[in-house]
N, C-alpha and C positions, 0 to 999 in steps of 0.2 A: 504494500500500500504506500501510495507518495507522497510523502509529508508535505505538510501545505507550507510554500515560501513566503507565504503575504503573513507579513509584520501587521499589528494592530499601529496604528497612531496614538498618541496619548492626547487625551483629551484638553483641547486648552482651556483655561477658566476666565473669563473674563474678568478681569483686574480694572476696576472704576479707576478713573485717574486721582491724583492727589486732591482735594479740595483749593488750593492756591491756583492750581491748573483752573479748575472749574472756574474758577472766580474771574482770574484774568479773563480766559474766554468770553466770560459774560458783559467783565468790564470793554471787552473789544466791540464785543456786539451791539451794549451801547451805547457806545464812541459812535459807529455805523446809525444808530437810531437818529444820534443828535444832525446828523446829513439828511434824514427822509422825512423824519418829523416834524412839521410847523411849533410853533412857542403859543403857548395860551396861558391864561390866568383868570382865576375867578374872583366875583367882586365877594365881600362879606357886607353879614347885616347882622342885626338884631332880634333875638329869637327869648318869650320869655315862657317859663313852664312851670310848672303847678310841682315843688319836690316838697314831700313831708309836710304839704299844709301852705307852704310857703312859696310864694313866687319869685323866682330866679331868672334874673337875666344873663343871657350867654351869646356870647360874639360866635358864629358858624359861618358856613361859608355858605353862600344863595346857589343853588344847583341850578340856574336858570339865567347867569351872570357872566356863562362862560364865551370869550374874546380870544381868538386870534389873534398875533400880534403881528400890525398890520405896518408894512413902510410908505413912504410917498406916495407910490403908483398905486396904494389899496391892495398890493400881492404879500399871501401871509409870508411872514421872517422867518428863516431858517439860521440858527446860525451854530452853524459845525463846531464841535470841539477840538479842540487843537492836541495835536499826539503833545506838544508839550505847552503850560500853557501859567496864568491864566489870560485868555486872551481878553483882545478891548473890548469885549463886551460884558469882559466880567465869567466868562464859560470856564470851567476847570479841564485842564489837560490831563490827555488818560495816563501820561505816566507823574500826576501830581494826583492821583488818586487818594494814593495810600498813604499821606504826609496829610493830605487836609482832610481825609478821612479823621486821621488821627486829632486833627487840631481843632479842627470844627464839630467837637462833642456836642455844642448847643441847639444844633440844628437835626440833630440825629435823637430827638426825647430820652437823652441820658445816657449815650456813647461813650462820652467822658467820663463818667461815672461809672459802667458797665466796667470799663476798661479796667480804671482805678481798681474796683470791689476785686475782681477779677485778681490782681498781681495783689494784692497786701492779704485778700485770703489765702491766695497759693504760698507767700511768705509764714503767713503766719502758721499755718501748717504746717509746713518745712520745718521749723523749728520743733512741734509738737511731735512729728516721726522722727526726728533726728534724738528725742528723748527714750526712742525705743518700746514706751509704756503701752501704746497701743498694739505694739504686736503682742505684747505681755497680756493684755490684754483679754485679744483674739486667741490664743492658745485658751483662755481660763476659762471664754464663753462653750470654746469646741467642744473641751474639755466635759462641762456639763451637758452640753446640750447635744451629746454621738450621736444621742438616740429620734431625735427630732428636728433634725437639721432640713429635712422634707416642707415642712412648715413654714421655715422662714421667706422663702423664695413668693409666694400669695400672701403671709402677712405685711410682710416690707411694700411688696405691690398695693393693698387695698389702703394703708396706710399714707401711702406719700401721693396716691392719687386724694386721696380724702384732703391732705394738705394743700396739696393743686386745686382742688375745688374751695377751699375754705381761706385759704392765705393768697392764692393768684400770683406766686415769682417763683420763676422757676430757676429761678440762682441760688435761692436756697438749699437746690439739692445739691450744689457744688462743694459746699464743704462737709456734707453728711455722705455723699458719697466718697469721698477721701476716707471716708471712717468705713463705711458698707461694703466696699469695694472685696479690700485688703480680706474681712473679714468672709464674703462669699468665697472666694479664691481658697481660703484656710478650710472653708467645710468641702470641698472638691467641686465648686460651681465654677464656675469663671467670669473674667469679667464681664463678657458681653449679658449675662445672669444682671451683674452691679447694674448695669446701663440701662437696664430692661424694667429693674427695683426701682430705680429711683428716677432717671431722667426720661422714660418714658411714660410711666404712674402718673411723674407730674402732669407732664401735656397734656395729657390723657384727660386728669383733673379740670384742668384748666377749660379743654374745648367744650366738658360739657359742665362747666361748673355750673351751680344753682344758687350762688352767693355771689354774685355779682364782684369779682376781682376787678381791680380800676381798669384795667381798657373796656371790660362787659360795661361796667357803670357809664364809661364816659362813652362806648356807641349808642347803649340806650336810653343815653340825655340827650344826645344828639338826635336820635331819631324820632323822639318825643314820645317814647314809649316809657311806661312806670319802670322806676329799679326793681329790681326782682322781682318782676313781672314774667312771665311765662315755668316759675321754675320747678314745678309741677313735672312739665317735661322735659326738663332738663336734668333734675332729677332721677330718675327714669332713664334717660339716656347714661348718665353719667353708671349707673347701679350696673347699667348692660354692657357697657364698654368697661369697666373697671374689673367685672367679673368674668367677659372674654378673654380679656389682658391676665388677669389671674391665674386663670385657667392656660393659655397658651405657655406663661410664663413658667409654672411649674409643670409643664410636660417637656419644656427646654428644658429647664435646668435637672431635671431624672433624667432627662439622655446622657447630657453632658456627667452629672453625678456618676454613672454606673458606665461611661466611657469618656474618662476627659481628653483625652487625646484627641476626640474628634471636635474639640470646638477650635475655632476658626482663631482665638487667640492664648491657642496653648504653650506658644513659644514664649509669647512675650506674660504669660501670665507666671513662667517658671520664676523667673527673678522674685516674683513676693512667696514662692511656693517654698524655694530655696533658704528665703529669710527667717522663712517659718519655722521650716526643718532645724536651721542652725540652733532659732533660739530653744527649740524643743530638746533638742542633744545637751545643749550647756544646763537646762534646769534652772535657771534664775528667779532666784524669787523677788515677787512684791515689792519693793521696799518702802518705805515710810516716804521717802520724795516721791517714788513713783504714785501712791496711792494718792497722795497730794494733788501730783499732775493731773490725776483720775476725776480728781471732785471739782479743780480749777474746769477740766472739759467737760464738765456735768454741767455744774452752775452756769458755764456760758448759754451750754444749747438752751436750758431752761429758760434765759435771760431775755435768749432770740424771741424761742416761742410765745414767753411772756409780749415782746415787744409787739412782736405781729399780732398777736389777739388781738391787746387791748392799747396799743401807742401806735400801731398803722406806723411799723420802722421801716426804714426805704434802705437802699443797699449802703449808702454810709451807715446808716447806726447800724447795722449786721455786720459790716466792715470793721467798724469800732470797735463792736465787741470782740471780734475774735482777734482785732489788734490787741486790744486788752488780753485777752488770753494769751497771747505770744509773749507777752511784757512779764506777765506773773509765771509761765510754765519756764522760762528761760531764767528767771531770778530761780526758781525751784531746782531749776536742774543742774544751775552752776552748786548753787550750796549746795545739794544733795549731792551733785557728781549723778546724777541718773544719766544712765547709761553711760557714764563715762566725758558725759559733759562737760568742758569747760567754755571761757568766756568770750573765746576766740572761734569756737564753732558757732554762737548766735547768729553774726552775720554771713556767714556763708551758707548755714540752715536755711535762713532768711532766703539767698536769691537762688539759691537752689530748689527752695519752694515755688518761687517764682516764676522760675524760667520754664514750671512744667503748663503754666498758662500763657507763655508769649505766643503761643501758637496759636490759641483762640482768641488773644487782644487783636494780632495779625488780621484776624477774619474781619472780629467787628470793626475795624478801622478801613477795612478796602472794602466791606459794605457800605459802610458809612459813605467813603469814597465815592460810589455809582452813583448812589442817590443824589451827591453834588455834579458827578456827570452829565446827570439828567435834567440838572438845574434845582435840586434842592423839594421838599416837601413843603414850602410855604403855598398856598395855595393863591394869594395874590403876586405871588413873582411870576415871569415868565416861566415855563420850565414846559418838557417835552411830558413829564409826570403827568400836569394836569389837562395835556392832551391826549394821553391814551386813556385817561381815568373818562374825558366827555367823550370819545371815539366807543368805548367801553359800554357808556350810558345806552350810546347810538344805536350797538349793535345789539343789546339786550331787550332794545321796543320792539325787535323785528321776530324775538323768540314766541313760541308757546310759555305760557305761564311758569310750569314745572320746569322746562329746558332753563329759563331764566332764572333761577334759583340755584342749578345744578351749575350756568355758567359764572352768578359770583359765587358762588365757592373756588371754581377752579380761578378764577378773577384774583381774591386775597389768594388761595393758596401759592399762586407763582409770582404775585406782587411781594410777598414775603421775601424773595429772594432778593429782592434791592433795597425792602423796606423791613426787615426781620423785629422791627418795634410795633408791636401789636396797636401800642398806644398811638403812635405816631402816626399806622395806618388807620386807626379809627377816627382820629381828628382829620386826616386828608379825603378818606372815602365817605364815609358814613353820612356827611350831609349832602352827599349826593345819590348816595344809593338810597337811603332809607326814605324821600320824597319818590324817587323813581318805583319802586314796589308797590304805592299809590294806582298808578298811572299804569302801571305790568300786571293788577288782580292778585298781586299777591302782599300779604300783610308785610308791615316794617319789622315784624318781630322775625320773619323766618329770615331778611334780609340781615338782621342781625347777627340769627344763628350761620346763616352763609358765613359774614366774617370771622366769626368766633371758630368757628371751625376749621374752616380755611388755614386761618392765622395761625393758630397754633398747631393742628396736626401737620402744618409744613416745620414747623421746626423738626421733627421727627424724623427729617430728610436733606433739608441745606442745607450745605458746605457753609453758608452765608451765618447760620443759627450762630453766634458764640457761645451761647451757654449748651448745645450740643457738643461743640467740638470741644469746647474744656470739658466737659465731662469724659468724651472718650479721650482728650490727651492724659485726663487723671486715670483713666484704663489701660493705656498704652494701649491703645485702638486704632487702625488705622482707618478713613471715614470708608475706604474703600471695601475694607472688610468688614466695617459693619452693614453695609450695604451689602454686599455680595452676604451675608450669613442671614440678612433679614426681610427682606427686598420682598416676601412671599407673604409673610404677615404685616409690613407695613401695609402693602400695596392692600391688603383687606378693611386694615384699619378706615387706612383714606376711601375705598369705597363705603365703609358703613358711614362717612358722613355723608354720602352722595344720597344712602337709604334713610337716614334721620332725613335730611329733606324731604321726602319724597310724603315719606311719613306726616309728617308736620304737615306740609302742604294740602294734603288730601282732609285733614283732619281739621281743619281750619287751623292752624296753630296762628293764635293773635295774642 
């Protein structure tokens, strides 16, 4: 019999490109937009509404205001961006992107502060792992908990979306996820488990929260719909997606548990696996600094939670605090000598903590960047923005009802990627869309949930999100491999918003 000569091929995998690739791409593409698109601007007026008893007036923009900008001859202005620039009209050049990305945090609803929270949590951090305590830690949790480590993967999930719903910042999970992560890894999950627990739970939270987190508040003052109004079924939604996610999350992480080699970041997940091991062999006990250290990281988180109930703390005072944390775990650890501590490893703890988010500061500043590409989100400046936003309105009159609902969702979900500030895109869209839904037969409340949904289950997927990709740089994840390992259940998530529409719609949702 003649052995067969045909060699199999090995299968190639498709490999996403780096996120920074993505981005430039994008940034080129709308370099290319500012050549085809005219410049418009809309006018604003005065809008007053009935909140808690009390009438409130609010500057919004007039959906019915919107202008061309037009030169001598009456033919609309176009005016190109310059590869380098700013040019005389004031346009940013695509390779000054990422410089006034970065400098221009005011125009981006809190870039500058994004950035900031971003590098002084990753420091202070840095200093906290560099005490050793937390791996001390996670051996003592393991330790207890062999036998029910199944559990954790759906409680950590139903919990941090419950947070996402009830608190609305999904930065928050950034520095609990530094703690969660490590801690998955140690019970045989891995990180993409951490990613799934916390910075997915959040979003998740968020799209269908029922508590009105400040960009919900601020589309549905905008649209002139009551604050927590609809949340009935939002509620409702939020219970089905959180319990899907639940549910998907701990049959991932039982694969991976009873085979971790097969998860997608088992290379890069060795290094804390390795950490574990060692400090498991030496035996080291507790010490009185370390236990210290322990109650300094208690009292913080507590300090948080407190702040977000009941003081509505923004990413400075979350900031603060765990600056404060790093200021007391570093006096503990010199005196103590925890882990061997002394006064000259504080600052290099410090920017080595750091340096594990320049990679996600990177993002939000060449986001930041496009959006000045595109001439900025102010909604009475010129900018190419607020003519694909009326272009947008245009082609939404020409839908069926439903279709028109289904298309802003996908409208916010890909405007995310120039605009990844929920807030900022609900102050640009929302008084446009939410009189348009009027006019389209379908209520301002689903037009709502279009954004809300949109808006955030894109973060789930842009290279652009910051608080995505610092999470996965705190995973040692690469975006491309989270996408290549999850790409089957994302892509279900974003259609069950397309089904909450649909749903809504039929149903009257007002």
């Amino acid at each position: 019999m003649r052995e067969s000569t045909k060699t199999e091929k090995p299968k190639t995998k498709l490999h996403p490109p780096h996120p920074f690739v993505v981005i430039f791409a994008a940034m080129a593409f709308a370099m290319v937009l500012t050549f085809l698109v005219p410049l418009g601007r809309y006018e604003l007026k005065q809008v007053t509404t009935l909140v808690g008893g009390e009438q409130k007036t609010e500057t919004v923009v007039d959906p019915n205001s919107f202008r061309y900008i037009l030169d001598e001859n009456g033919e609309r202005v176009v005016y190109p961006a310059p590869l380098f620039g700013p040019s005389a009209h004031g346009r940013q050049g695509m390779m000054n992107v990422l410089f006034s990305g970065l400098e221009y945090g005011e125009q981006a609803a809190g870039t500058a502060g994004l950035i900031a929270y971003m590098l002084v949590i990753g420091g202070s951090f840095g200093i906290l792992l560099r005490t050793g305590v937390i791996d001390q830690s996670i051996l003592r949790i393991l330790h207890r908990t062999e036998g029910v480590v199944m559990l954790f993967p759906p409680l950590l999930f139903v919990l941090f979306s419950l947070a996402g719903a009830v608190f609305g910042f999904s930065e928050g999970a950034i520095p609990l996820a530094m703690l969660i992560i490590p801690l998955l890894i140690g019970m045989d999950f891995d990180a993409v488990t951490g990613v799934l627990v916390t910075f997915v739970a959040t979003q998740i939270g968020i799209a269908a929260s029922w508590c009105s987190p400040e960009a919900l508040t601020t589309a549905q003052t905008i649209a002139g719909v009551p604050v927590f109004s609809g949340s009935s079924f939002r509620f409702i939604l939020w219970l089905i997606l959180t319990l899907l996610g639940a549910a998907y999350t701990t049959r991932y992480a039982w694969r991976i548990h009873t085979s971790t080699h097969r998860s997608v970041s088992y290379q890069s997940d060795a290094r804390c696996r390795g950490r574990l091991q060692n400090l498991r062999e030496r035996r080291e006990p507790l010490t009185l600094g370390g236990r210290l250290v322990l109650l300094t990281v208690a009292l913080s988180l507590g300090w948080m939670l407190w702040g977000a109930l009941t003081m509505e703390y923004n990413l400075a005072d979350i900031a603060s605090i765990f600056f404060v944390m790093a200021v007391v775990v570093s006096i503990l650890g010199v005196w103590f000598h925890v882990g061997g501590m002394h006064f000259a490893d504080i600052p290099r703890a410090f920017q080595s903590g750091a340096s594990e988010l320049v990679g996600a500061v990177l993002v939000v500043g060449m986001a930041q960047g496009m959006v000045l590409l595109l001439g900025g989100i102010n909604p009475t400046d010129a900018s190419v923005l607020n003519t694909i936003l009326h272009w947008t309105a245009r082609v939404l009159r020409e839908l069926p009802s439903v279709l028109t609902s289904w298309l802003m969702y996908i409208f916010h979900f890909f405007l995310s990627f120039v605009m990844p500030s929920d807030l900022g895109q609900a102050s640009l869209t929302m008084p446009v869309m939410a009189p348009l839904a009027d006019s389209l037969g379908i209520s301002r409340q689903i037009s709502v949930l279009a954004f809300q949904l949109g808006g955030c289950l894109a973060h789930l997927i842009m290279p652009t999100s910051g608080c995505l990709i610092g999470i996965l740089s705190i995973a040692r994840l690469e975006w491309g491999d989270w996408l290549r390992s999850q790409w089957k259940a994302l892509a279900v998530v974003v259609g069950l918003g397309f089904l909450a529409l649909t749903v809504g719609f039929f149903m009257g949702y007002a």
